[in-house]
C-alpha positions, 0 to 999 in steps of 0.5 A, a space after each residue: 551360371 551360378 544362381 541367386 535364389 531368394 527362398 521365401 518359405 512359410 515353415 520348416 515342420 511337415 511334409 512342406 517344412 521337409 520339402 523346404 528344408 531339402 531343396 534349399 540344402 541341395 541347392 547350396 550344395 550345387 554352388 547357388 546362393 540362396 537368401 532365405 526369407 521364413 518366419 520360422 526358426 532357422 534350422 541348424 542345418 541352414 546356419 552358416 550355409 544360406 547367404 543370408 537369413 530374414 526373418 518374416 511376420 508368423 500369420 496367425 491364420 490358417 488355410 484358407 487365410 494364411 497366404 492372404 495374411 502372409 502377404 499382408 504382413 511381409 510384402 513391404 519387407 519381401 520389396 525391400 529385401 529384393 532391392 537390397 539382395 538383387 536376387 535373379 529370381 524368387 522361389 516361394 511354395 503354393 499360394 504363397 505365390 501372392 507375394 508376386 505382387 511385391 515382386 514384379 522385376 524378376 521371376 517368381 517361381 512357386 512349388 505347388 505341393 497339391 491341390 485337393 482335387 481328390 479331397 473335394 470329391 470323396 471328403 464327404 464321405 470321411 467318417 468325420 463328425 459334428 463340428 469336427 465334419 462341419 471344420 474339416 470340409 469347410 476348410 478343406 473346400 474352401 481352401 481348395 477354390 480359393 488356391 485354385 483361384 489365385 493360381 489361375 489368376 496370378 500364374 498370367 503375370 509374365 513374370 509368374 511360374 508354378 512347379 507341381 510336385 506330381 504330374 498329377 498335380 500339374 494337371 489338376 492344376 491345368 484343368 483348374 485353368 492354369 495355362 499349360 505353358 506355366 506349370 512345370 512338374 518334378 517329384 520330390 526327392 530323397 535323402 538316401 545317405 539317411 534313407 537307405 536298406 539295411 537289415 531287416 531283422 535287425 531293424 524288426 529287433 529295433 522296433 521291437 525294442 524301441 516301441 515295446 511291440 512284438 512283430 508277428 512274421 509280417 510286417 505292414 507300414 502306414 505313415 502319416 495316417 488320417 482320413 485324407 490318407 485312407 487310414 480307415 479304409 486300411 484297416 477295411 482292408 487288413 480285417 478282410 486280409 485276416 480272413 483269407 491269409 491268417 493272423 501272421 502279420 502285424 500293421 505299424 501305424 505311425 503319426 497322429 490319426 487326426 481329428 478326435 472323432 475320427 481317431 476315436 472311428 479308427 480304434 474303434 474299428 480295431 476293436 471291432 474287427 478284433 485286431 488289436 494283435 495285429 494292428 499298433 499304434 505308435 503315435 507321432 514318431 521323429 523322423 530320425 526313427 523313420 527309416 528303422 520302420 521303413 526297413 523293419 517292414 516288409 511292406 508299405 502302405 500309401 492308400 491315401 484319396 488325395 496326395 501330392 508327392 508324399 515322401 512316405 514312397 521314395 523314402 521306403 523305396 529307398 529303404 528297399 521297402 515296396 510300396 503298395 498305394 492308390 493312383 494319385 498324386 505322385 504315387 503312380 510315377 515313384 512306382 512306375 520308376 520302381 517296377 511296382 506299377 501292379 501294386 498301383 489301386 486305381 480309386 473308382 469308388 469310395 470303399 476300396 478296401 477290397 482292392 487294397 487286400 488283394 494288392 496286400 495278398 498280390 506282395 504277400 504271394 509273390 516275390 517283388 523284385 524292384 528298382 528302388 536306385 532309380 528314385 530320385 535324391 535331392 540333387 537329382 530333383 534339385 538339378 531339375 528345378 535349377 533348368 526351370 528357374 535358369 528357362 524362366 531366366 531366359 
């Protein structure tokens, strides 16, 4: 049975935006037709390949606002766009989900990418401030409810799914009052014709080059750093391991460390430890330069309070690179495929600077041995939502 998919997505950037892109691109590939509704720009990747392509009105409004304005602005155009492509069912992505209320003749299916549970708990403690503080919570936990809120109500209709991207996330979801029946999990996926091992001297080399930086023996890797990520609590982390294992490491920090009076924290933190010879800032870096890093280090590092499925773990797992991350979201089930589970740190309080170093000096001491073939690519995590959009068929 060969699928009609109308894919109403919300952007192409970011984590989602990737997500987006690669499971449309995975389910063409499996012979679905899928008819691609966004406001955002296509993507070369997608032209000529979609069945066909609507454009939808941008909202101008950001969480927790952004699904209700969607809504507001596209509803007419999604009822005519499914009257006039006949699809067998609607995939969208998080409260986006709203649009079931244009949608009532078909399944309609959402990918819950998370949920903030975690944020809510520790985001208070954030080295946040002022405004910045005031902004960030506010957002953060009003977004939370609100999502959760209509999750609950929405996911009722008969006609209304959600797939978490995280067995984590689906019972955050479930303990939200999302009934059980209704939201299913699968782990986002990996392109590994991209993301593949290659040598790790040469790749430090490239660094090197690329980023003018010189690597020290060790190489340690942070992606997408901020306060939600753990960034700080990190480099807690890495000036306690100087202390026990010597300077002979260097920590590569890749993206935008967020907020300004959080970044301005977080370097003053590496000053204040003496660590600017072992910790680099690289900044926002493109993605086709991601899988260099992922084989240039020796180690990666995900000690994030809150997460959904981050691609940061398949993505170095599939570069060959282990893993070392907090047990939440999606981290705990991509290191249990990998045989990593003792590189798993269990949050029980907000500083756990001390059990990130000693999972760091846990890798440093002993020789990993993983199985980073097993994680899933994006067939294979396509294959499982077409079984859950053909059952919600049935």
């Amino acid at each position: 049975m060969s699928l009609k998919i109308l894919h109403i997505a919300p952007f192409f950037h970011g984590g989602v935006g990737r997500v987006t892109l690669n499971l449309t691109k995975a389910f063409i590939r499996l012979g679905c037709k899928v008819v691609l509704a966004t406001p955002a720009e296509i993507l070369k990747e997608l032209r000529g390949h979609v069945e066909k392509y609507y454009t939808l009105r941008n909202p101008t409004m950001r969480d927790p606002l952004y699904a209700i304005q969607f809504y507001g602005l596209n509803h007419k155009k999604i009822k005519d766009i499914v009257k006039l492509e006949k699809p067998d069912i609607v995939l969208t992505h998080g409260p986006l989900v709203l649009v079931s209320k244009a949608v009532n003749s078909m399944p309609i299916v959402s990918i819950v990418h998370g949920t903030y549970a975690n944020e809510v708990r520790w985001m208070r403690y954030h080295p946040i401030f002022g405004l910045e503080k005031v902004r960030y919570v506010t957002s953060i936990y009003a977004t939370h409810r609100l999502d959760m809120m209509m999750y609950r109500v929405v996911a009722q209709l008969s006609n209304v799914y959600l797939i978490a991207v995280s067995g984590n996330t689906r019972r955050e979801l479930i303990e939200a009052g999302v009934r059980e029946d209704k939201v299913f999990s699968i782990l986002n996926g990996v392109d590994k014709e991209v993301f593949k091992p290659m040598n790790k001297d040469y790749a430090k080399t490239l660094v090197e080059e690329m980023f003018d930086v010189k690597l020290k023996n060790r190489v340690f890797l942070h992606v997408n750093p901020g306060p939600i990520k753990g960034t700080h609590t990190l480099i807690k982390a890495i000036a306690l391991l100087r202390k026990v294992y010597g300077n002979d490491f260097t920590l590569l920090i890749v993206g935008r460390l967020g907020p300004k009076t959080y970044r301005e924290y977080v370097e003053d933190m590496i000053r204040g430890f003496k660590l600017e010879d072992n910790v680099k800032l690289l900044g926002y870096v493109e993605n086709k330069k991601l899988p260099i890093l992922y084989n240039a280090a020796d180690i990666t590092i995900v000690p994030s309070y809150s997460e959904g499925s981050p691609l940061v773990i398949p993505e170095s797992l599939a570069c060959g690179t282990p893993v070392i991350a907090t047990n939440v979201g999606g981290n705990p089930e991509y290191l249990r495929m990998a045989g990593l589970e003792n590189y798993l740190i269990n949050i029980t309080e907000y500083n756990f600077c001390k059990k990130c170093m000693q999972r760091i000096l846990l890798a440093l001491n002993h020789e990993i041995k993983m199985q980073y073939n097993s994680i899933p690519s994006w067939k294979d995590s396509a294959v499982k939502y077409l079984e859950i959009l053909k059952w919600c068929l049935t």
